[in-house]
C-alpha positions in Angstrom: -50.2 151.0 143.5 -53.2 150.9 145.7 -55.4 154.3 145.3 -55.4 154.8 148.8 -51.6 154.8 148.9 -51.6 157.5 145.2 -54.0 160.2 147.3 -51.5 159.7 150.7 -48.7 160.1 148.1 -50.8 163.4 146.5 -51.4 164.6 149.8 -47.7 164.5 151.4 -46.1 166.0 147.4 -48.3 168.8 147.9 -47.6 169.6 151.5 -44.0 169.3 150.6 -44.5 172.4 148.4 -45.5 174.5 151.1 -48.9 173.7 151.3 -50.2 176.2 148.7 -52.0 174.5 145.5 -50.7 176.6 142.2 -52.7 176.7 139.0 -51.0 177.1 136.2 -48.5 178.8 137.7 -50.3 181.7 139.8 -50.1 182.4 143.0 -52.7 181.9 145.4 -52.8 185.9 145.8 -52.5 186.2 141.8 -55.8 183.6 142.2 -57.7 186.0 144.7 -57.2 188.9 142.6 -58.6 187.7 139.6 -61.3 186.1 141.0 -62.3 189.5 142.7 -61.9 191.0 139.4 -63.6 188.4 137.8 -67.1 188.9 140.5 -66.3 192.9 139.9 -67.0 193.0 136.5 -70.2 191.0 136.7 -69.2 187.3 136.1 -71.9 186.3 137.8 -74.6 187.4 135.2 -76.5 184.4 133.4 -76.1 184.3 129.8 -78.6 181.6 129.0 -81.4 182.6 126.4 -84.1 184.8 127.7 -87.1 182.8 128.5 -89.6 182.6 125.8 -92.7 184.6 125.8 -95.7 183.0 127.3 -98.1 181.7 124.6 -102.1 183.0 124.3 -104.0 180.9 126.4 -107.2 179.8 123.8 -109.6 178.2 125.7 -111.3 174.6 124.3 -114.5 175.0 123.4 -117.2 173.3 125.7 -119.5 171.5 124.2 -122.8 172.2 125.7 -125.1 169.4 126.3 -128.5 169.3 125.9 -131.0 170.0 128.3 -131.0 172.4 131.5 -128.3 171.2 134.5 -127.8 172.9 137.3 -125.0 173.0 139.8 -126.0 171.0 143.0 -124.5 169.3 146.0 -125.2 165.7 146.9 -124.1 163.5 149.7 -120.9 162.0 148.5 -120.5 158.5 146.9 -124.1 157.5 146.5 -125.5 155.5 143.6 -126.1 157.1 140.5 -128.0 154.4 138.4 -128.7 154.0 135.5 -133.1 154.2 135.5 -135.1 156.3 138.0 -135.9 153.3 139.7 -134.8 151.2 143.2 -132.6 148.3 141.8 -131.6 149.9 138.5 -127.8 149.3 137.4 -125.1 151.0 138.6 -123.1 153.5 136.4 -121.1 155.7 138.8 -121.4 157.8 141.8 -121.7 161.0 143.1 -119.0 163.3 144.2 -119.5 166.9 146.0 -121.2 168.7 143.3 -123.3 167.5 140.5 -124.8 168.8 137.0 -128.5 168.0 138.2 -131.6 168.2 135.7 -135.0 167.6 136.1 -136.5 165.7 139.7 -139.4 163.4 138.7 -140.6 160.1 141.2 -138.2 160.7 143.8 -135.0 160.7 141.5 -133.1 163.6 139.8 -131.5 163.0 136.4 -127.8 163.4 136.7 -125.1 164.8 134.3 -122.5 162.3 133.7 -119.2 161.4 131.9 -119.8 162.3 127.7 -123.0 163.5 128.6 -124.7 160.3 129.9 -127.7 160.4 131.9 -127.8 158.7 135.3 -130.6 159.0 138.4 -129.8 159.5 142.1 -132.5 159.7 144.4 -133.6 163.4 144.9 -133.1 163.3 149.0 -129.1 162.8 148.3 -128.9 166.4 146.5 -129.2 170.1 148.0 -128.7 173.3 146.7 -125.1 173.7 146.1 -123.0 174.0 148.8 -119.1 174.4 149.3 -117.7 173.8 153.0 -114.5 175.7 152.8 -115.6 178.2 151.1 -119.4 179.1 151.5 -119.6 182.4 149.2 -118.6 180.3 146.2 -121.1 179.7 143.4 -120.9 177.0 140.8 -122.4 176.9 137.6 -122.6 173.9 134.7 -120.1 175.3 132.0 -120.8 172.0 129.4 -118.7 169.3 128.7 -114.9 169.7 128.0 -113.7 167.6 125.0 -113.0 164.3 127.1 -116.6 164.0 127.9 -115.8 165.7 131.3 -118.9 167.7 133.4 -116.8 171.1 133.5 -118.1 173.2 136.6 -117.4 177.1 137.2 -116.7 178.0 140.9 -117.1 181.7 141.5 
């Protein structure tokens, strides 16, 4: 029998019995009335495990390179190459701020990934700067354990 025909066939049995659907043999009032007592005595509490506590949050040591760096803006996406010097190779670029160290011949060393050193020329980087919020202050906090410049906004 086609399952289209089965639900039509459902459908008519149960309108046939009046068009109230028993469950296990209450009535439909019986059905509200428990269900009211049921909400009244709190059925709607959750008895799933109370969450667990949060954990201590331990903090991974930085480690802290060597050297003094200081937080600085530079203009976005420039160079930073590898020797204080026009044509030098390539080995990343700037992003807003930067862990800058010492300015000599017209380049400023540059903090990198694992603490490498790169150069960017020192026109390309100001005193730190943060657009949206200009009371902020940033500091060099070291290196995290992935070889990542970590950075303190305050």
């Amino acid at each position: 029998m086609p399952r289209i025909t089965m639900l039509g066939t459902a459908a008519a049995v149960l309108i046939a019995a009046g068009g109230h659907a028993h469950s296990q043999g209450f009535t439909p009032q019986e059905l509200d009335r428990m269900s009211k007592e049921r909400l009244d005595n709190g059925a709607l509490r959750n008895f799933a495990a109370p969450p667990a506590p949060p954990t201590a949050f331990k903090p991974i040591p930085l480690h802290q390179p060597k050297g003094i760096w200081i937080c600085m803006s530079a203009t976005p996406y420039i160079p930073i190459l590898a020797e204080p010097r026009a044509g030098a190779a390539v080995i990343g670029q700037t992003v807003g701020e930067i862990a800058a160290g010492e300015a000599r011949n017209g380049y400023t060393s540059v903090l990198i990934h694992e603490g490498m050193v790169g150069f960017v020329p020192t026109a390309n980087v100001h005193p730190y700067h943060n657009e949206f919020e200009p009371a902020t202050t940033c500091t060099v906090d070291g290196l995290r354990a992935n070889g990542v410049v970590q950075f303190k906004l305050s």
